[in-house]
LOGU-249994 format. One record per residue (C-alpha): residue in one letter; residue number from 1; z, x, y. Coordinates in nm, 2 decimals. Each point is the difference from the previous one (the first is absolute). Layout:
BEGIN
- A NUM Z X Y
...
***
This chain:
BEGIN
- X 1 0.00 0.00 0.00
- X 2 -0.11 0.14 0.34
- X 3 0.34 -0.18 0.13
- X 4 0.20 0.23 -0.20
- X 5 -0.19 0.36 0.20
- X 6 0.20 0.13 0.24
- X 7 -0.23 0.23 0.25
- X 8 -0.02 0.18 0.33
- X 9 -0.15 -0.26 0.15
- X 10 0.24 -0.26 -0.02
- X 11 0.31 0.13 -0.05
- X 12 0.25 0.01 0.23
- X 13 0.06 0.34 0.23
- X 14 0.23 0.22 -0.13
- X 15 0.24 0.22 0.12
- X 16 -0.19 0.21 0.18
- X 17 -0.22 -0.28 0.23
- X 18 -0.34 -0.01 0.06
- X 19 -0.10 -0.15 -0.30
- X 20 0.10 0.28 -0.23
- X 21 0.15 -0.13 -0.34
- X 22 0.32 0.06 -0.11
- X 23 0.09 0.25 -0.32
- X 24 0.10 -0.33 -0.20
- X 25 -0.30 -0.18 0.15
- X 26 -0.22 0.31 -0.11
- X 27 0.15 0.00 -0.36
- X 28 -0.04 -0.43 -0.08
- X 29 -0.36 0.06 0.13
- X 30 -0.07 0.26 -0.24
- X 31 0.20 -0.15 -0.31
- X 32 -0.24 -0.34 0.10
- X 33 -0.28 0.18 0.03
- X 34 0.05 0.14 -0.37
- X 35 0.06 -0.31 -0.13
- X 36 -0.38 -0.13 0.06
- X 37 -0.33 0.15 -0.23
- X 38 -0.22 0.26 0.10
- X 39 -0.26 -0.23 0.16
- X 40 0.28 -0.15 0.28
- X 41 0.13 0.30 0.05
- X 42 -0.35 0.15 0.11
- X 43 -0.06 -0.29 0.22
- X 44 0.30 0.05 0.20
- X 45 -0.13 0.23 0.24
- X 46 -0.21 -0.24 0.16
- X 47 0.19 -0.31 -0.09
- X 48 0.24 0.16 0.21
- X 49 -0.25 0.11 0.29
- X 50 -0.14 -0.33 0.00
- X 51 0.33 -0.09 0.09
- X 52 0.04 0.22 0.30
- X 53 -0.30 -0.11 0.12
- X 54 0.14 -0.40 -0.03
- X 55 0.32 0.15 0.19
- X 56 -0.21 0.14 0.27
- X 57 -0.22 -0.26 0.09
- X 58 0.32 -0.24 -0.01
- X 59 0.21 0.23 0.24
- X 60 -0.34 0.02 0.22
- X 61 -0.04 -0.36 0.01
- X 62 0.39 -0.09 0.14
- X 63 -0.05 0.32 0.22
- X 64 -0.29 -0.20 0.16
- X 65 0.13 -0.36 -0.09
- X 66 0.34 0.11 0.16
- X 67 -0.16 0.21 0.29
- X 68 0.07 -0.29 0.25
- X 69 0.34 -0.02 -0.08
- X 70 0.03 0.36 0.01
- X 71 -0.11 -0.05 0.36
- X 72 0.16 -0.19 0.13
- X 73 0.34 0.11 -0.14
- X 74 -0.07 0.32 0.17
- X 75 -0.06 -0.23 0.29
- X 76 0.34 -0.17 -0.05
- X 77 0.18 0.33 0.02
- X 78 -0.12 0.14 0.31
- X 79 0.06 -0.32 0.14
- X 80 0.38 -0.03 -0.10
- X 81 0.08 0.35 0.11
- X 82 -0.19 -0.01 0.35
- X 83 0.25 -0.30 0.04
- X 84 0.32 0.19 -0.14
- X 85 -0.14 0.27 0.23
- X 86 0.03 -0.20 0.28
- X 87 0.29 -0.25 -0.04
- X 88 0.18 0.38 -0.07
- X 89 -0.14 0.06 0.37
- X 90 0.13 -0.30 0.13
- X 91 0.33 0.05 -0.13
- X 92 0.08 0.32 0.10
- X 93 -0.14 -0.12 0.34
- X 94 0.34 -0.28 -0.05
- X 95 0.26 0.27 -0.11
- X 96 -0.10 0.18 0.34
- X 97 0.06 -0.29 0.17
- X 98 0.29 -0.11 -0.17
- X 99 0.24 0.21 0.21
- X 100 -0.13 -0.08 0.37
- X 101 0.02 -0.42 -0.16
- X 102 0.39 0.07 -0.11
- X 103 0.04 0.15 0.39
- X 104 -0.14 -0.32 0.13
- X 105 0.19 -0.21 -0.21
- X 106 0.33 0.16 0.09
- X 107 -0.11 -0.05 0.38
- X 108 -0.06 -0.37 -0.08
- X 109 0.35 -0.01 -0.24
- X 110 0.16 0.18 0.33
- X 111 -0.17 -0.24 0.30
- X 112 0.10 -0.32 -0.24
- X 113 0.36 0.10 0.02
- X 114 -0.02 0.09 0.38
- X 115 -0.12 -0.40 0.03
- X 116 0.22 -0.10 -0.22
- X 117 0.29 0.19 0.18
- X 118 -0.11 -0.16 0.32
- X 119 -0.04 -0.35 -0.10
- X 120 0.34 0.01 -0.06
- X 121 0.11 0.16 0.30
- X 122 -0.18 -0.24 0.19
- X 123 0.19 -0.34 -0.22
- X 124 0.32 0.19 0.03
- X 125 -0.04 0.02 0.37
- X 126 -0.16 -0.33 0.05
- X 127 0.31 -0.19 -0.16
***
């Protein structure tokens, strides 16, 4: 059974990435290869490169089936950090002001009382 193969091109990445097959990957290849007659084993080679050309034509078709999205991803991305970029602007533009606002509202805190304190000055008197 074909089911049963396991091969480079559709096994899972080993350890070491890029596609590269693991030792125990490597080894139940082999042992399935060995399992199969002369004539399968033969035809392996280009089973298998039949395959890899399949796999390439498929990643080529969602790289241009996907290219849009790609796009406007990237688009997504710039957009989101030129506005990080500038609300970061605006508030550091706010902490600088943030001192010169708490003077002013001490000022208004201070005049408030002054009214206050002469409003009742002026009803103390006036009674």
């Amino acid at each position: 059974r074909s089911s049963d193969l396991v091969h480079p091109a559709t096994a899972t990445q080993g350890k070491g990435g890029r596609g590269s097959l693991s030792r125990d990957e490597q080894e139940r290849y082999l042992l399935s290869l060995l399992s199969y007659g002369l004539e399968r084993v033969s035809a392996e080679p280009d089973r298998l490169a039949n395959e890899i050309e399949t796999v390439k034509k498929e990643t080529e078709s969602h790289a241009v089936n996907n290219y849009s999205a790609f796009l406007q991803s990237a688009v997504c991305v710039r957009s989101v950090r030129e506005e990080l970029e500038h609300s970061g602007r605006l508030l550091h533009q706010v902490a600088a002001e943030v001192a010169q606002l708490q003077h002013a509202c001490a000022l208004v805190t201070e005049k408030a009382h002054k009214i206050e304190e002469d409003r009742n000055n002026v009803q103390t008197t006036s009674q």
